[in-house]
C-alpha positions in Angstrom: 23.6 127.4 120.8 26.6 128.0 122.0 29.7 127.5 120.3 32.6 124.8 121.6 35.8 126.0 122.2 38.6 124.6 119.5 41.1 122.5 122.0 44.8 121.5 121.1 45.5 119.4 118.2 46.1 116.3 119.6 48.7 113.8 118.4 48.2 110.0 119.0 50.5 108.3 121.7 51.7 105.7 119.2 53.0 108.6 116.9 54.9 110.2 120.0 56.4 106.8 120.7 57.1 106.6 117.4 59.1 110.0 116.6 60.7 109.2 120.1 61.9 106.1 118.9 63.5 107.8 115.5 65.2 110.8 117.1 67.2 108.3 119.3 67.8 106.5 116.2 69.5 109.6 114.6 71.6 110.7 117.6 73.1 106.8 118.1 74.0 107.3 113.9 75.7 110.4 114.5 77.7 109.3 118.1 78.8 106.3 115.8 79.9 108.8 113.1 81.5 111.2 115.3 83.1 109.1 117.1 87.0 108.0 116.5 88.0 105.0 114.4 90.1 102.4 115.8 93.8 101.7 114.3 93.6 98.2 113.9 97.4 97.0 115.2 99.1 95.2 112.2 100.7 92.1 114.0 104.1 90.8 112.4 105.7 87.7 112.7 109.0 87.3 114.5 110.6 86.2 111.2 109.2 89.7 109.3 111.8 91.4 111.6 114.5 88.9 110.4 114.0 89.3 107.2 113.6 93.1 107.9 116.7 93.2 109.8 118.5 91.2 106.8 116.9 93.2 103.9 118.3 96.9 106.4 121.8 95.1 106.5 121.8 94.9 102.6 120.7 98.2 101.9 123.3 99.5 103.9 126.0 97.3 102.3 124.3 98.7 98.7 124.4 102.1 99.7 128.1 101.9 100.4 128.1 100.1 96.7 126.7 103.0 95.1 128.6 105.5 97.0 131.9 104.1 96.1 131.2 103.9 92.5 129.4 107.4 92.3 132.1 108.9 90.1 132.1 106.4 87.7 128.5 105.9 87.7 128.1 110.0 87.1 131.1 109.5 84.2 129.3 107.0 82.1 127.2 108.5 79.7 126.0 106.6 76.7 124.6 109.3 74.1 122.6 107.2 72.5 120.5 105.5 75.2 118.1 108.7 75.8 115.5 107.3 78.6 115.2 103.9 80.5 111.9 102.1 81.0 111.9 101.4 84.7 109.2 98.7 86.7 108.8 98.1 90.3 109.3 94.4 90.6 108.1 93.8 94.1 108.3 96.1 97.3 109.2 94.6 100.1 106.2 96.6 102.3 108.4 96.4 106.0 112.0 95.6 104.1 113.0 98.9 102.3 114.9 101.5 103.4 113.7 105.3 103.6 116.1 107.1 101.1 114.9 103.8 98.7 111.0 104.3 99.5 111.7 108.1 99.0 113.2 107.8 95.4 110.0 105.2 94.2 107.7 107.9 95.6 109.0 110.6 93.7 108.7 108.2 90.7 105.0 107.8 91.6 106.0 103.5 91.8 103.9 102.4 94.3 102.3 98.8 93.3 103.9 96.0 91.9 104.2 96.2 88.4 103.8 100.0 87.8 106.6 101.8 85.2 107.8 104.5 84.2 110.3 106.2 82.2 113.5 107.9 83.1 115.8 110.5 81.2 119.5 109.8 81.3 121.2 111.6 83.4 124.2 111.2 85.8 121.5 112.0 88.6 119.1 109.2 87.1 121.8 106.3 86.9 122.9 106.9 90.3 119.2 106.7 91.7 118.4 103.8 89.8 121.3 102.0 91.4 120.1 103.1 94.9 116.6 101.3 93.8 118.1 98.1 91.8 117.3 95.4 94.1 113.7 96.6 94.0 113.2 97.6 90.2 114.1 96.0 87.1 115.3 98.7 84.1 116.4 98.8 80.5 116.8 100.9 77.3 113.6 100.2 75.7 113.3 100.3 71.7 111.2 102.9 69.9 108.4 100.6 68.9 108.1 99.2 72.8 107.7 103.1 74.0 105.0 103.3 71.4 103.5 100.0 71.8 103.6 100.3 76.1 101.9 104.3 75.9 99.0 103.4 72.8 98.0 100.1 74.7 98.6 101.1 78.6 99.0 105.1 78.3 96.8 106.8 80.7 96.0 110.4 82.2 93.7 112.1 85.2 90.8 113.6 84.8 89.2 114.8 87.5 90.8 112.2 89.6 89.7 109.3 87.6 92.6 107.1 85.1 91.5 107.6 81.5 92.8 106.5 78.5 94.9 108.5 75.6 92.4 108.5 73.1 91.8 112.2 72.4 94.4 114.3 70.7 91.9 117.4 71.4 92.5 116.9 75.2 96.0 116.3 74.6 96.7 119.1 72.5 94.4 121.4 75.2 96.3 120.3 78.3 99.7 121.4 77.2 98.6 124.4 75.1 97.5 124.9 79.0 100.7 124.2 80.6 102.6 126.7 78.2 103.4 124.5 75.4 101.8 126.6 72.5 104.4 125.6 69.9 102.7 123.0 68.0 104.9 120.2 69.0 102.7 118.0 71.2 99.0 118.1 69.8 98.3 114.0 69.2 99.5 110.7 70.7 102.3 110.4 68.5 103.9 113.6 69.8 103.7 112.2 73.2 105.5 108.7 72.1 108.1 111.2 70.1 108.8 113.1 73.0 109.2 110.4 75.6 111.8 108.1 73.6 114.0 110.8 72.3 113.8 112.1 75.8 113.2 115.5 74.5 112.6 119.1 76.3 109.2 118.7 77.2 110.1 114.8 78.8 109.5 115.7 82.6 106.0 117.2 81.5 104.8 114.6 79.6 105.7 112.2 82.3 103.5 114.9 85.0 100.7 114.2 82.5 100.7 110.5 81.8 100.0 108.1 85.1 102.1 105.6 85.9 101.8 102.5 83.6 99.9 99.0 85.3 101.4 95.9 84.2 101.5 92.3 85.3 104.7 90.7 85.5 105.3 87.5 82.9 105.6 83.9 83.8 108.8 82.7 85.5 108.6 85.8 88.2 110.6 84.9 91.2 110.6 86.7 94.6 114.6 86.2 94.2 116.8 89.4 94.9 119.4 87.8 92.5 119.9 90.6 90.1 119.6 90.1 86.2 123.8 90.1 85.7 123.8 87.2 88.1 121.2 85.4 86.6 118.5 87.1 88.7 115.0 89.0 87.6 115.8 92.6 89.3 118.3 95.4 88.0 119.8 96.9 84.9 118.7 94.5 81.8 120.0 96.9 79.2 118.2 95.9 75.6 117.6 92.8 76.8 114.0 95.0 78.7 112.4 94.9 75.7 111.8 90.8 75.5 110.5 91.2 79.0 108.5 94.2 77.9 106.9 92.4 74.8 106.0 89.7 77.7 104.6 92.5 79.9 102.6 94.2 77.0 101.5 91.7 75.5 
């Protein structure tokens, strides 16, 4: 007998419809991705340009502040206040001016509530006088340095906060960045370092992130400045109460 001829495989109509179906699926889900996201318009309130119009007019009138007493403030150099604690109180988001949202950049102060330390210098007093009505700073005690980095100290790693709990990853990390004397392998290097401001301060501040806190009770959206009876500004010793509060 004579043998049929093999056709075509043959593929149901219902499986056609079917792949059809998916491959217009996949190019609508990459148009979507592809295509450009909309920036959503941020509307404001005609009393957020008041107050930003206000809040411009007083940095101004600060700046001039600061300016006239930049001699003085370079001049007055207590040797025996090493570093300030300083804390970003609140940030007024369309209120600030752009030498001000420069200077809290550069001290990675972002969010309400993040700290840092400073070193003293003539440099550092005058900046945080360009910053006061937005910061509140002190001369923190040796135990609130230790206390504020064991309990809220953290570093990257790989992008992600962790906390201080290693001295092997400490003691790797600035064997890495060149310091191979010996004088920052554990935690209590690090505390050491920071309050006596030493030579290593600006990179053991590079290492450690900027510290989260909440503010205490009684926080006021005031601008009144601590000297007047205010929240914000230079509390000298008197930090450390409102640190204890902060920590904890």
């Amino acid at each position: 007998m004579p043998q049929k001829k093999k056709g075509l495989p043959t593929v149901s109509e219902v499986r056609l419809k079917r792949r059809k179906i998916m491959d217009q699926r996949n190019l609508t889900s990459q148009n979507i991705k592809l295509r450009p996201r909309k920036q959503l318009e941020i509307f404001h309130h005609a009393e957020d340009f008041v107050k930003q119009h206000r809040a411009v007019e007083r940095s101004v009138v600060h700046r001039r502040k600061v300016k006239k007493n930049f001699v003085s403030l370079k001049r007055k150099n207590d040797k025996s206040v090493n570093v300030y604690f300083v804390m970003l109180y609140q940030r007024r988001a369309i209120a600030i001016a752009k030498h001000q949202k420069a200077i809290l950049k550069a001290l990675k102060l972002s969010r309400q509530g993040d700290s840092t330390f400073v070193k003293n210098t003539p440099q550092n007093r005058v900046m945080l006088k360009k910053i006061e009505p937005y910061v509140t700073y002190g001369i923190p005690k040796m135990k609130m340095v230790r206390s504020l980095i064991e309990k809220h100290g953290m570093t990257l790693e790989e992008d992600v906060r962790v906390p201080l709990n290693d001295n092997s990853k400490i003691e790797k990390h600035f064997i890495e960045v060149g310091i191979d004397d010996g004088s920052i392998v554990c935690l209590d290097d690090l505390v050491h370092e920071v309050a006596s401001g030493g030579p290593n301060f600006d990179k053991v501040m590079e290492y450690l992130e900027p510290f989260k806190l909440t503010n205490p009770s009684g926080f006021t959206k005031s601008l009144t400045l601590f000297k007047d009876g205010g929240f914000r500004g230079d509390r000298g010793k008197n930090i450390n109460e409102f640190l204890q509060q902060c920590i904890g």
